[in-house]
C-alpha positions in Angstrom: 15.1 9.6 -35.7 14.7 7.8 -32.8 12.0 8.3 -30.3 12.5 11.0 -27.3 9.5 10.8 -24.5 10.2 14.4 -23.4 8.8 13.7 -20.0 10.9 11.1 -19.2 12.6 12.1 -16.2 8.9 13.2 -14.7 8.2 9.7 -15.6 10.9 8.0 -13.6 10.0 10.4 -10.8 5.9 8.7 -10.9 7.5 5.4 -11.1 9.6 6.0 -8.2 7.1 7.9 -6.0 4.6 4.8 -6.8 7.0 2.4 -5.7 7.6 4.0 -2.4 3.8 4.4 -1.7 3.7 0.8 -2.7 6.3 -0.3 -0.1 4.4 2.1 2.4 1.6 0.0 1.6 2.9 -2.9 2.3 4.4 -2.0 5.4 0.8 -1.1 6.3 -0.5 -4.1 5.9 2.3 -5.9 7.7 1.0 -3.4 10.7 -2.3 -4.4 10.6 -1.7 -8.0 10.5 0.4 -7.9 13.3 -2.5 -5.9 15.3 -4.5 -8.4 14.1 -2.5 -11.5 15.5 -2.1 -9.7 19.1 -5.6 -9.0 19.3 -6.7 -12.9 18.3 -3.6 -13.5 21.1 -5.5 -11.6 23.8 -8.8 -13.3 23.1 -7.4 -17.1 23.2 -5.8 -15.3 26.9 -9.4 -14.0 27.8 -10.7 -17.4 26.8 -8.2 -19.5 28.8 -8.5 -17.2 31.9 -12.3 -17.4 31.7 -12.0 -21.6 31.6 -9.7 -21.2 34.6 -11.7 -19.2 36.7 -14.7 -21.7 35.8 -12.6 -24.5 36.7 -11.8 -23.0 39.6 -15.2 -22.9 40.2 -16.4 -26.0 39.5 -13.5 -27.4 41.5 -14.5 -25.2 44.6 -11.3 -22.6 46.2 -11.0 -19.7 48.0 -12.2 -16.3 47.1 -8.3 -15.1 46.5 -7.7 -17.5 43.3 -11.0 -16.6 42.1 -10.0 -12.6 42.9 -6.9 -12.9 41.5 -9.3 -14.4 38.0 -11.2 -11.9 38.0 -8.5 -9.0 38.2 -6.7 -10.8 35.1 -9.6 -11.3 32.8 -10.2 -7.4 33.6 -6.4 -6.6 33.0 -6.9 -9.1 29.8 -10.2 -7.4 28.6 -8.3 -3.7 28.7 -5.5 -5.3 26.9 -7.7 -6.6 23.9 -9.7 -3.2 23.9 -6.2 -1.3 23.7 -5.4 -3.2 21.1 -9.0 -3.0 18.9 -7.9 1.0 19.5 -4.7 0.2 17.6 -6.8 -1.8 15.2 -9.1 0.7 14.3 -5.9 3.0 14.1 -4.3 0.5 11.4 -7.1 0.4 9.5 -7.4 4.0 9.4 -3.2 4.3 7.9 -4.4 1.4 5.8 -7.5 3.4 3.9 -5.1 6.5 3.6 -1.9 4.6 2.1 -4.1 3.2 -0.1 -5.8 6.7 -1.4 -1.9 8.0 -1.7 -0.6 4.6 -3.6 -4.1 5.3 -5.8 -3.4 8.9 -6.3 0.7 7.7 -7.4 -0.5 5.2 -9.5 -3.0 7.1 -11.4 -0.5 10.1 -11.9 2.1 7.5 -12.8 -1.0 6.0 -15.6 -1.7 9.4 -16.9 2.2 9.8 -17.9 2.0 6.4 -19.5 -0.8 6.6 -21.7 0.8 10.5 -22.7 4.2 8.8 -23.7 2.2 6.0 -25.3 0.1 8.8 -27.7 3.3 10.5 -28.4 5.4 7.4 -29.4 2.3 6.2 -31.6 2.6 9.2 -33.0 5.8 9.0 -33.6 5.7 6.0 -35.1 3.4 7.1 -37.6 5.1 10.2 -38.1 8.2 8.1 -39.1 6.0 5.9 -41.4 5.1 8.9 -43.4 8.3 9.9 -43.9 9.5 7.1 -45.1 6.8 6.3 -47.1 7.6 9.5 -48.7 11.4 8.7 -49.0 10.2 5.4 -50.9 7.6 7.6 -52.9 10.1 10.2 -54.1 13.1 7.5 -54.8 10.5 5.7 -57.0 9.8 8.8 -58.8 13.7 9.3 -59.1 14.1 6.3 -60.8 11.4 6.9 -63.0 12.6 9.6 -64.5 15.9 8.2 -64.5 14.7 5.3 -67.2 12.9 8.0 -69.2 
């Protein structure tokens, strides 16, 4: 008799459900990367702006240039802490997809190892059996020759 996993369908369900936390995941860490890249963007902008307005500087101008500098490096820095907001915020989806995809997984694990015991069982089940069958078709034959 073949083997039957009576939870079967339960355990297609984990497997899916797993799979779509994993992709959620994923996605996850595609968002934080990309948070990541604009904020390492708006730091090389601060940086350049900064070397401009000490160029500037250096070179000697008028107090508008310089003004107008200043106003971007500001505009700059509240773009950059924006965007550490939204960094923090990433993180924060990041740590709870992962405690979901965890909590999927081990579900998902705990149906494994239950349809592993039962088709271990199975198979020893089906050992018996047969081991019987051999045992009692031995005996047949036996006393068939007496």
């Amino acid at each position: 008799m073949p083997f039957r996993f009576s939870l079967a369908t339960v355990l297609s369900l984990r497997e899916k459900l797993e799979q779509r936390e994993m992709l959620l995941l994923e996605r996850r860490y595609s968002e934080l990367a990309a948070v990541q890249g604009k904020l390492w963007e708006a730091a090389q902008n601060i940086t350049r702006a900064q070397e401009q307005q000490a160029e500037d500087l250096k070179r000697g101008t008028t107090a508008f240039p310089l003004q107008l500098n200043v106003e971007t490096i500001r505009s700059l820095e509240k773009h950059r802490a924006t965007l550490q907001k939204q960094l923090q915020e990433a993180q924060l989806r990041l740590r709870d997809q992962l405690e979901k995809y965890r909590q999927a997984r081990q579900k998902r694990d705990v149906l494994e190892e239950l349809r592993k015991q039962q088709l271990e069982h199975h198979q020893r089940e089906q050992g018996k059996m047969e081991q019987r069958e051999r045992d009692e078709l031995f005996l047949l034959r036996l006393q068939h020759k007496r």
